[in-house]
N, C-alpha and C positions, 0 to 999 in steps of 0.2 A: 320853672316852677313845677312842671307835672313831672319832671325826673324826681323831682325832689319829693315830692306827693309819696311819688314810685315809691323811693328808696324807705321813704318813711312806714307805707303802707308793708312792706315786704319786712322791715326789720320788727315792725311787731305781730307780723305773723311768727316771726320766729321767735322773739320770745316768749309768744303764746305756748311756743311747744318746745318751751324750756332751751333754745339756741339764741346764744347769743355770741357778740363780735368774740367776746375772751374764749370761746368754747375751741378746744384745738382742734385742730383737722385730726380727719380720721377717713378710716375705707368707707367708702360710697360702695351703694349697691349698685351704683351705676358702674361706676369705674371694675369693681370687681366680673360684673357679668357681662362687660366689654372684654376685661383681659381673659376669662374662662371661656368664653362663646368660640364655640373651634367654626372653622371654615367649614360653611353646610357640605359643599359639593364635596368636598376631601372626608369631611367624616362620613356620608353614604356611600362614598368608594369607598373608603377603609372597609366598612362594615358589610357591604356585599362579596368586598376579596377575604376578609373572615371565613363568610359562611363556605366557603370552598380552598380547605387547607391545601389539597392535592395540587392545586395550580402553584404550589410553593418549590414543590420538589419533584413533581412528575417531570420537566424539561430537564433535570440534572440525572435522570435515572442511568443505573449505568449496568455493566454486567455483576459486576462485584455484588450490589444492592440485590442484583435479578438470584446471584447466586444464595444469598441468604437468606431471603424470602422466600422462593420454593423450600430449603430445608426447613425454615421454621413452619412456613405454612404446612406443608406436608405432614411434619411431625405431630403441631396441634391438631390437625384432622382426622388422624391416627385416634386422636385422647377423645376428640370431639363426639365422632358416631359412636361407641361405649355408649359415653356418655351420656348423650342425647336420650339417646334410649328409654337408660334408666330414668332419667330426670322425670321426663313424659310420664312415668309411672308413676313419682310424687304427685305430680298435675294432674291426677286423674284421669289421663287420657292417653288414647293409644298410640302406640311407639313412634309413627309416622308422623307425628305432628312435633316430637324432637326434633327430629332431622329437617324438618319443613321449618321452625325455628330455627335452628345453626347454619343452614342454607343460606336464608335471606340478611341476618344477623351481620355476619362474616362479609357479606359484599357490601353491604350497604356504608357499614363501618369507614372502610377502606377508603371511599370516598371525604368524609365529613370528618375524618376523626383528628386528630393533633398528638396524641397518642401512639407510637409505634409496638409497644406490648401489650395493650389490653388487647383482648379473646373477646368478645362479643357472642352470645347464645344464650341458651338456657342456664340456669344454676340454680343451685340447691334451695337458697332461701326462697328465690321466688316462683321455685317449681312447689314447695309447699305453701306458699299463701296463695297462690293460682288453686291448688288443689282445696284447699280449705275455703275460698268463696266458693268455686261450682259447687261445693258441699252444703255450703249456706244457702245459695241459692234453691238446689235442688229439693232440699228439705223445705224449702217454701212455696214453691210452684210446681215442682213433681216433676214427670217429664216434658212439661212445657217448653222447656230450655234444653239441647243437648249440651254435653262439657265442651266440645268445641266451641260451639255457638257463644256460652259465657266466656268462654278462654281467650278469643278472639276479639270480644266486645271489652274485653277489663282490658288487652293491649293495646284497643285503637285510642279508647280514652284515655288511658294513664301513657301514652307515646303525645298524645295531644297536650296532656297538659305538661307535661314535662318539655317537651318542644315550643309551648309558649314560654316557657320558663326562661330557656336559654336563647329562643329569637329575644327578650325583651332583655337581655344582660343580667337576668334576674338568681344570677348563678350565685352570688354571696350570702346568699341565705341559706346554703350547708355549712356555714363555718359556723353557726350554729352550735352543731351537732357538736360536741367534741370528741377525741378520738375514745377514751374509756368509755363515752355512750355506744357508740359504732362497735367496739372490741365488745364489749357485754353483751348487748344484742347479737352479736355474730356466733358468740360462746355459746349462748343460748338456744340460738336454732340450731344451732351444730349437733348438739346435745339433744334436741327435739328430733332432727332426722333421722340421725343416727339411731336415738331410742326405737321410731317408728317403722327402721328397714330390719332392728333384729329377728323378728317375729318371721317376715318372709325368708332370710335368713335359715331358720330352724321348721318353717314351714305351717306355722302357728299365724299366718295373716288373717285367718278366716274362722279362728275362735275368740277373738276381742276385736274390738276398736281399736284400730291402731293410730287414729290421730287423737283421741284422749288427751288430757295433761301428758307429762314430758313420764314424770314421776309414776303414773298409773298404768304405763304402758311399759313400765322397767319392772312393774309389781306381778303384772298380768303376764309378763313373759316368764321371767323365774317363775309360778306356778304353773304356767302350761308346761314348762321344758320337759316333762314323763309323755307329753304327747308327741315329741316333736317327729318327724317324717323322714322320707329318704331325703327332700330336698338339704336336709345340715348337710349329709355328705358333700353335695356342691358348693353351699354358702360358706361352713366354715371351712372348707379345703383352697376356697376360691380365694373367702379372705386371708389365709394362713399365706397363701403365695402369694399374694401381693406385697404382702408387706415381706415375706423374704426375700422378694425380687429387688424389689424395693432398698433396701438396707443391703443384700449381698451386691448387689453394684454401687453403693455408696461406699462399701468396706473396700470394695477391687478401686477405685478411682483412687481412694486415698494409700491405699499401699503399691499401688504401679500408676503411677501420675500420668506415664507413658499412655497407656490405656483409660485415663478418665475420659477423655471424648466419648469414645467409644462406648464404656460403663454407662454413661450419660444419655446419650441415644436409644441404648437398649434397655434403659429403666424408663426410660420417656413409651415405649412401645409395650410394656407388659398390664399395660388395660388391653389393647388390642389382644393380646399374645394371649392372657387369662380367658375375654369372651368367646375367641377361635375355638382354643385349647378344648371349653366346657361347651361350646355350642358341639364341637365333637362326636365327645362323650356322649351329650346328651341325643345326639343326632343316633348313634350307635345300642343307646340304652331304651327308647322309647319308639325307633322308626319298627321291630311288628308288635305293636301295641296298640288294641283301636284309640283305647283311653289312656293318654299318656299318665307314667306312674310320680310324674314330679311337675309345678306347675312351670309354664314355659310364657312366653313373652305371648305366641301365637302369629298369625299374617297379619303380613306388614305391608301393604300393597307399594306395586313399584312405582316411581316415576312421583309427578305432583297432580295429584288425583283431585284435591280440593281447591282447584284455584276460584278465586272470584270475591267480591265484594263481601267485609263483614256484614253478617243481619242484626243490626242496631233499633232496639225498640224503647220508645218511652219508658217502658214498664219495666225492661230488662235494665238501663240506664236507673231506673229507681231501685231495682234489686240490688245493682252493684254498687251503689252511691255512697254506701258506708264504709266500704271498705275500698275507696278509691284514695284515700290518706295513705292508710298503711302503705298500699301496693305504690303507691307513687314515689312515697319517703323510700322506700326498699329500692326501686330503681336506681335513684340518682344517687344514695349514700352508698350505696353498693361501690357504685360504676367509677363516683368522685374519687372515693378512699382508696381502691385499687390506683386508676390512673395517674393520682400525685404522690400515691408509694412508686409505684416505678419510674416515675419522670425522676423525682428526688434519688433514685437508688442509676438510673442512669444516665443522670446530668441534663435533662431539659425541664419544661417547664411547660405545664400543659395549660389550655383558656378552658375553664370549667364550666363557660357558659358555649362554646361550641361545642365541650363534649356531651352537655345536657341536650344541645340540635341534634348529637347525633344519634344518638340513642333513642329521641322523641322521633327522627327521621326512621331510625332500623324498628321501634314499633307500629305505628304507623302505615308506612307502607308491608312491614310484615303480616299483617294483616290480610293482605288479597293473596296471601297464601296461607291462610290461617293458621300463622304463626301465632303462639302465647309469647305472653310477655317474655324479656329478653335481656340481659344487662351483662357486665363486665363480669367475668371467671376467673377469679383471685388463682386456683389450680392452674386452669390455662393460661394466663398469663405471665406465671413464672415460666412457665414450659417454654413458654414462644420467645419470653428474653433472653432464658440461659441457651435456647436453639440457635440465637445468634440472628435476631429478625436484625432487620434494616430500616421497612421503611411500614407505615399500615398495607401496602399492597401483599401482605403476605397472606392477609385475609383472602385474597383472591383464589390464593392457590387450596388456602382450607377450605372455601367452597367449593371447588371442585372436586375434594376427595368427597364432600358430603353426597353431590349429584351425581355421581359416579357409584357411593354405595347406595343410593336408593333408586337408581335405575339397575345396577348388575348385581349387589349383591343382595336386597332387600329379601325375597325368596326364605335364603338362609338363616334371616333372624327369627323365623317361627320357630327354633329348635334353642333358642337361649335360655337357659333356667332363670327362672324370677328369682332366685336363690344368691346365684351368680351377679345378676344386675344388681342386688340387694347391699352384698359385699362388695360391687363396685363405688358405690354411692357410699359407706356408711369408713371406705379408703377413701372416698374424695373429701367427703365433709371434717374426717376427722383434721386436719389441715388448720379449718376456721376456729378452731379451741384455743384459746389463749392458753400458752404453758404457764405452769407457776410461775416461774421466773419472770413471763412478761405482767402477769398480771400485781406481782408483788412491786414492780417498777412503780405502778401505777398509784399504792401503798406507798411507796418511799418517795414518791413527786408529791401526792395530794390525799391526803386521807380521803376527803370529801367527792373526789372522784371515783376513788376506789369502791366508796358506796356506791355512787351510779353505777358501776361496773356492775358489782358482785348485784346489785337490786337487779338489773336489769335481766340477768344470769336466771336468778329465783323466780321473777316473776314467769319470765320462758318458760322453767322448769314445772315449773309449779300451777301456774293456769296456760296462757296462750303467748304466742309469739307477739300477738297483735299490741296486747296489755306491757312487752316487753320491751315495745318499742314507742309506748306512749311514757309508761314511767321513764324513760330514756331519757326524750325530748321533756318532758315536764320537768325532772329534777334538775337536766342542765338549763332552763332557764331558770329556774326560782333561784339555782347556785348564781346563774351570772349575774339575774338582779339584787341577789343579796349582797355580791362584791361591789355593786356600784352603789348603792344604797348604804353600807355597812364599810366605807372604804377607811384604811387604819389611819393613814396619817399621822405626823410627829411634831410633838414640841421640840426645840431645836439648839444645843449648844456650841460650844467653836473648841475645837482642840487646833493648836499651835501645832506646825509641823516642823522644825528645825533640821539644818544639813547636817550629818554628821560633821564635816569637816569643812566650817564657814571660808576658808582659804579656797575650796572649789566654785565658788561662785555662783552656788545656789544661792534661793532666795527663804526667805521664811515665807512659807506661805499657812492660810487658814483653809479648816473645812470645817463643815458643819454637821453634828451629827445628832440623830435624836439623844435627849437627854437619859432617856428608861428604854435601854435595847438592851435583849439577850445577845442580840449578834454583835454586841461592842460593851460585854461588860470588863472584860481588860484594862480598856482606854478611857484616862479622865475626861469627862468633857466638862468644858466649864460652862458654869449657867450663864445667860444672856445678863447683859447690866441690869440693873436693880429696876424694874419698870417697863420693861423691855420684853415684848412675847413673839418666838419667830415660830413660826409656825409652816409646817412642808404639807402641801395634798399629794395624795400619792393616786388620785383619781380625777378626772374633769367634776368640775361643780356643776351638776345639774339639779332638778327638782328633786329627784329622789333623796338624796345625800345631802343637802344644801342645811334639811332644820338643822341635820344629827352634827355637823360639822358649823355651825352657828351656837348649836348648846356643849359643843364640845369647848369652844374658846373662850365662851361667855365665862363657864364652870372654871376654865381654868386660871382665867382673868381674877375670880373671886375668890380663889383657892391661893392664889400670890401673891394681888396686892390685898391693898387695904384699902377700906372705902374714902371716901372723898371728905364724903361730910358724918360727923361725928354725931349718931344718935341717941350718946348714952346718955345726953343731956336733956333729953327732948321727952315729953310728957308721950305716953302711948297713944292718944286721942289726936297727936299732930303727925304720927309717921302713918304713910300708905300701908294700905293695906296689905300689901304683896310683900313688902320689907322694911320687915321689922326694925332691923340694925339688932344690936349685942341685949339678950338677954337678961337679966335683971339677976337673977342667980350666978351669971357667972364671975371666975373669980378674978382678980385683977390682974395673974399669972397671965389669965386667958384675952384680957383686952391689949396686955401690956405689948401681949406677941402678936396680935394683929395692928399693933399701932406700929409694934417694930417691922412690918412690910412696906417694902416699899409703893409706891402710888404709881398708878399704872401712866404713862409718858407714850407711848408707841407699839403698833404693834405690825407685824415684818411679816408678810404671806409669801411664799416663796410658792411659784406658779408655775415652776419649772415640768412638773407632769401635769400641767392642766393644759388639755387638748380643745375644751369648748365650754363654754359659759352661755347660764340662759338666764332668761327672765328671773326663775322663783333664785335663781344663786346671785345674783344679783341685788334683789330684794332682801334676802338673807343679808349680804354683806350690808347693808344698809341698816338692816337691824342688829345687828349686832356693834357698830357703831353708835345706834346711840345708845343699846344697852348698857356698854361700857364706857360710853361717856355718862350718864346717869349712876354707875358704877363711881366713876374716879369723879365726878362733880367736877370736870373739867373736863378741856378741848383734849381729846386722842389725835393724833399722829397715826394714820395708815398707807404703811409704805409696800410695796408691790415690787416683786423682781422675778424675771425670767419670764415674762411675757412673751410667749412666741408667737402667738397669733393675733392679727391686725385686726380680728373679731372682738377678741379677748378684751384689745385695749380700749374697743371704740365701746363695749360691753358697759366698762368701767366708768370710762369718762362720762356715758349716759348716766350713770348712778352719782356720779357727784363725785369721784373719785380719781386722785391721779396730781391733781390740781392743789391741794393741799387746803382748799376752802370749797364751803358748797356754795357755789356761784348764784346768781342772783337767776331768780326764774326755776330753779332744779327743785322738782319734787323729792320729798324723805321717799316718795314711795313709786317704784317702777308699777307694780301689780295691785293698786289699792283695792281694799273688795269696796268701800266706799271712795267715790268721785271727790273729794274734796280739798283744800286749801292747806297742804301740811309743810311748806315749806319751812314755820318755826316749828318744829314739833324737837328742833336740837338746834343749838346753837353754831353760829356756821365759828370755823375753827379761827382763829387770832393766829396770824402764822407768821413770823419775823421777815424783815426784808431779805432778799436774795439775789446772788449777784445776775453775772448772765450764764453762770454755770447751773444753776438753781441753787444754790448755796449761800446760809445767811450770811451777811452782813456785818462782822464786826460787834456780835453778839452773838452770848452764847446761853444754852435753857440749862436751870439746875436742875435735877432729878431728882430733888427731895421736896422743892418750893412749886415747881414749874412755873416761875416768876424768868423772866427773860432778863441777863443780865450784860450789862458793857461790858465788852471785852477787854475794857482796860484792867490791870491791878487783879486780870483772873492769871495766876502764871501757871502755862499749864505744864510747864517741862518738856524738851521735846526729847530728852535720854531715859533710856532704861529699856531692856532689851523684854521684859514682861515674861512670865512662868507659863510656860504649857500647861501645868497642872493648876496653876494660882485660878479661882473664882470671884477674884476682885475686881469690881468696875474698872479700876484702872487698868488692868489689862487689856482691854478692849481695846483702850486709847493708845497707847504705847505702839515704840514701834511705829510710826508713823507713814516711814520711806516705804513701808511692804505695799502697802495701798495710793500711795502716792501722793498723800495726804501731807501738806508740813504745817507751820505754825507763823502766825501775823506774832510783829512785835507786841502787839497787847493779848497776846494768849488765846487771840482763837484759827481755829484750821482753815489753813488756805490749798488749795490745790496744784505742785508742780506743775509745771509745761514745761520742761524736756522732754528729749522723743524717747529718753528710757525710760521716762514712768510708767506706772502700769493706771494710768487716768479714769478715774471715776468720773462721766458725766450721764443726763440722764438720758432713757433707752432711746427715746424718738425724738423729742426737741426739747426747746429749755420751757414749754407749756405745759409741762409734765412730767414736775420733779419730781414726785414721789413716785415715779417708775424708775424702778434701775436693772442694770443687768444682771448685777447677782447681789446676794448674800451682805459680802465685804462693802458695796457700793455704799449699799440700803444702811448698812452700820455706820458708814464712815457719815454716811447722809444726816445724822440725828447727830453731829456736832457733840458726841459726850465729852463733860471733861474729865481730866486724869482728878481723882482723888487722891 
């Protein structure tokens, strides 16, 4: 007796919440987060042998590896100390805190990285937004703050937040970005730095502003050029030889291939070659001079002079706090973009969220050598792959060339012309410019890209880098929620595909194509049977998208058929107020052709690109259901195919759907904004018996009456081989054997069982016929007859 109590009390809790016995199984959230739940102890070993790549390959290291690592290493460290230099001079600050960057940058890397070609150090874009907050700052608190001091404080936080980023896996939030955002923004500061080194260049640094707009500092320099100084003889001789050096060993590799290595190498060393060359000169030109006549880098003290803790203040933490986005978003889109260009261009496959540790790890700890911020060198990094790196440890050997020049040669860099550094930098950045060519791609893939591009470009140009990387990030979201929200989707017809030569033993098979494509306006398709709506998403159904694709089908529901019930007869005082039915003026041309529509019978969603379904698409499908039953003043048919997800189905089934009647207990409303009783608010559907395939019964539905009729004395023909191009119902029917569909002696479709047919049953069990696999299933499903 108390089992019984039990059983009784537990089956009307469930149908209190719309379950009951006919309700078919579906995925439990238990069953799924049993089968998803990984072994704890195995996934915090996984994830701790993560955060330490090197234990993957350091026991395999061999001489080979050892041999292509000191060359690559050696060679990037060659580009590196240049480099470093100048970069320090974007960043406001003196030359020694490059190389105190590239030092720690380069070893840290080697450890944490997954990566064998990124370069790790300073670069261009974030030596100018490094330089442009101390500026901000400075302008606010005066000398409160030295450059180091803020330089140092914007890389422990922006290292920290970026290294929470990648300890938490939180690394899928740069796919984001897409790459025309990333190319635009880069084009743009390129263009920005560039503009800002010509000046010292021509020796014009110290009669304008040279971090201005992009645009105002290209204006300010052609006007000063009558001032310009002895320092152009360095800047544009320094930049004229780079790029001869440059191109004259690209021109030798290709006409004596014998010698491309070689070419190669000696083009990889003419930064070094040009600073030597002009530190020189300059050393010759200015050493008896009290007041040197061109301006020069200055001392550079040896060794690592500022070790120790960053000084981290409240107040300085508030100063920097605005511009902790940009600088942050610039670290890891930098560092990402490079890394899976060269994983992709040399066959592996980098984890985005350890390369995010790593980099959060090399700023960070760079910091107690008051290191600035730091990120991946798009320049060096080709350098170090085409050098023939092996493994991250080549990094090892580039930090040693860096402590090696700021312990022996450090001295020597007081005699470098800023001139020289100038055209070093304005050779490295030119690199990050998108060429026409790449940029027109971009044009020919997505127009609407190619705006974020060229916008992102203009805003650079034209106000700040900062604004260039916020329209970036904003226009590619509102694009991505406008795709989801705005997805196209098609009405759906069937073109016949026949063998050329039926003696080979092909089959006639169907596809289905939208009805109104430019990309298939060649090919007949033929319209669905007379009543009949198939409909393809070409997006998952969520809230966003859900009304627009609900009044997409309703519209077109009403634009097909014809209505159910006939208002011409009907006094205006008896029809609702939302619809009207036919107008009083119109003329009987105009009623005769909506009478000649046919009545809407079924309608065929094909689920094939739907990834996830939620609540409000759900509640949609729900209304739109009885919209068009209200529409057609009869019971609708909605049949579902290509369900791939066990979410999807169980999604469905909650809504009343699948089953072919709304089951007893099932609210019209998943989402109601009001709590109440809507279970009649539509008629649950009258659906013909069916066998144990889901398939009726020896009756078949007309599609003019939708009156259900004996299958006797219907004769439906089972010959005739049906037109690819024909738009007659009975084409649909024809042809039988392709779907495997035959015919009962009183004329309605029964289904072969031979193991050649190609068997229509439903997708998960027979409690859920109106799910099918595809297309042809879902057709054959609705039993039409041949006219």
């Amino acid at each position: 007796m108390a089992t019984y109590e039990s059983r009784d009390i537990k089956t009307r809790v469930k149908n209190y919440f719309g379950y009951t016995d006919s309700t078919p199984e579906t995925i439990s959230v238990t069953s799924w987060a049993k089968s998803t739940t990984p072994d704890a102890g195995q996934a915090v070993k996984t994830y701790l042998l993560s955060l330490f790549p090197f234990i993957q390959w350091v026991p395999r290291y061999n001489l080979t590896w050892l041999l292509g690592d000191l060359i690559a290493g050696i060679t990037v460290g060659m580009v590196l100390v240049p480099q470093s230099l100048s970069y320090a001079k974007i960043a406001l600050l003196p030359a020694q805190y490059g190389l105190y960057s590239s030092f720690i940058g380069v070893l840290t890397y080697a450890f944490f990285a997954t990566s064998k070609d990124v370069s790790i150090g300073p670069v261009a874009v974030m030596s100018l937004e490094t330089g442009n907050i101390i500026a901000a700052v400075q302008d606010k608190y005066g000398d409160l703050y030295s450059a180091p001091v803020i330089a140092t404080a914007l890389a422990f936080i922006c290292g920290f937040v970026v290294l929470a980023i990648g300890l938490l896996r939180l690394g899928w939030l740069v796919e984001f970005i897409p790459q025309p955002a990333v190319s635009g923004f880069m084009t743009g500061s390129a263009l920005n730095i560039a503009a800002g080194q010509f000046p010292a260049v021509f020796g014009l640094a110290k009669r304008f502003n040279t971090r201005d707009a992009t645009y105002k500092v290209i204006i300010n320099t052609l006007k000063n050029l009558p001032h310009s100084s002895l320092d152009a003889a360095f800047g544009v001789t320094a930049l004229a030889m780079l790029y001869f050096l440059k191109w004259g060993f690209a021109y030798l590799g290709q006409k004596k291939p014998r010698l491309a290595r070689i070419a190669f190498f000696a083009s990889c060393f003419r930064h070094a070659f040009v600073i030597i060359l002009y530190t020189i000169i300059s050393w010759r030109v200015n050493i008896h001079h009290k007041t040197p006549r061109i301006a020069l880098v200055g001392s550079v003290p040896s060794g690592l002079r500022d070790v120790g803790r960053p000084h981290i203040t409240g107040e300085l933490i508030g100063a920097i706090g605005p511009h902790i986005p940009v600088a942050t978003i610039i670290l890891l889109l930098e560092h990402i973009s490079i890394a899976k260009s060269f994983g992709r261009l040399n066959g592996y496959k980098i984890n985005p969220n350890q390369e995010l540790v790593a980099i959060g790890v090399n700023n960070t700890l760079g910091t107690l050598f008051s290191a600035y911020p730091s990120t991946g060198s798009f320049s060096r990094s080709a350098l170090k792959s085409k050098a023939g790196v092996r493994t991250p440890a080549a990094g090892l050997a580039t930090g040693v060339v860096v402590i090696v020049a700021l312990y022996a040669v450090a001295p020597a860099f007081y005699w470098i012309p800023n001139a020289a550094l100038s055209a070093l930098i304005i050779h490295a950045v030119a690199d990050l410019v998108a060429s026409p060519k790449h940029s027109y791609g971009f044009w020919r893939v997505s127009p609407l890209e190619y705006i974020i591009f060229v916008g992102a470009v203009l805003w650079s140009v034209f106000y700040t880098i900062e604004s260039g990387i916020y329209w970036s990030l904003a226009t590619s979201i509102v694009l991505l929620l406008v795709r989801l929200a705005r997805p196209k989707g098609h009405f759906l017809g069937r073109v016949r595909i026949k063998p050329e030569s039926p003696e080979g033993g092909h089959q006639i098979r169907d596809v289905y194509l939208p009805l109104c494509s430019e990309a298939h306006q060649d090919i007949p398709v033929e319209s669905p049977p007379p009543g009949v709506v198939i409909y393809r998403f070409e997006e998952s159904f969520l809230y966003p998208n859900a009304s627009l694709i609900n009044d997409r089908i309703v519209h077109y529901v009403k634009a097909n058929t014809r209505r159910g019930k006939d208002f011409s007869g009907i006094s205006a005082g008896d029809r609702p107020w939302n619809d009207p039915g036919p107008k009083k003026n119109e003329s009987a041309a105009a009623i005769e052709e909506q009478q000649s529509k046919p009545k809407l019978r079924a309608v065929i969603l094909d689920f094939t690109a739907v990834a996830n379904l939620d609540t409000t698409g759900v509640q949609n499908l729900i209304d739109t259901r009885v919209e068009v039953e209200k529409w057609a003043d009869a019971p609708v048919e909605f049949h579902f195919c290509g369900i791939l997800s066990p979410w999807i189905r169980r999604a469905l089934i909650a809504g009343g759907f699948g089953q072919g009647n709304t089951r007893a207990g099932t609210a019209l409303e998943v989402a109601p904004a009001v709590i109440t009783n809507l279970e009649n608010v539509a008629s649950p559907h009258p659906q013909p018996e069916r066998d144990s395939d889901g398939f009726p019964i020896n009756r078949t539905l007309d599609l003019e009456t939708g009156e259900q009729l004996l299958g006797e004395g219907q004769n439906q023909g089972a010959s005739g081989s049906g037109s690819g191009t024909s738009s007659s119902r009975g084409s649909f029917v024809d042809e039988k054997a392709i779907h495997g569909v035959g015919l009962n002696k009183d004329g309605t479709f029964k289904r072969r069982t031979s193991d050649n047919s190609h068997r229509t049953v439903p997708l998960v069990d027979k409690s859920t016929p109106f799910f099918h696999f595809d297309l042809p299933d879902a057709i054959n499903s609705l039993n039409l007859e041949e006219q």
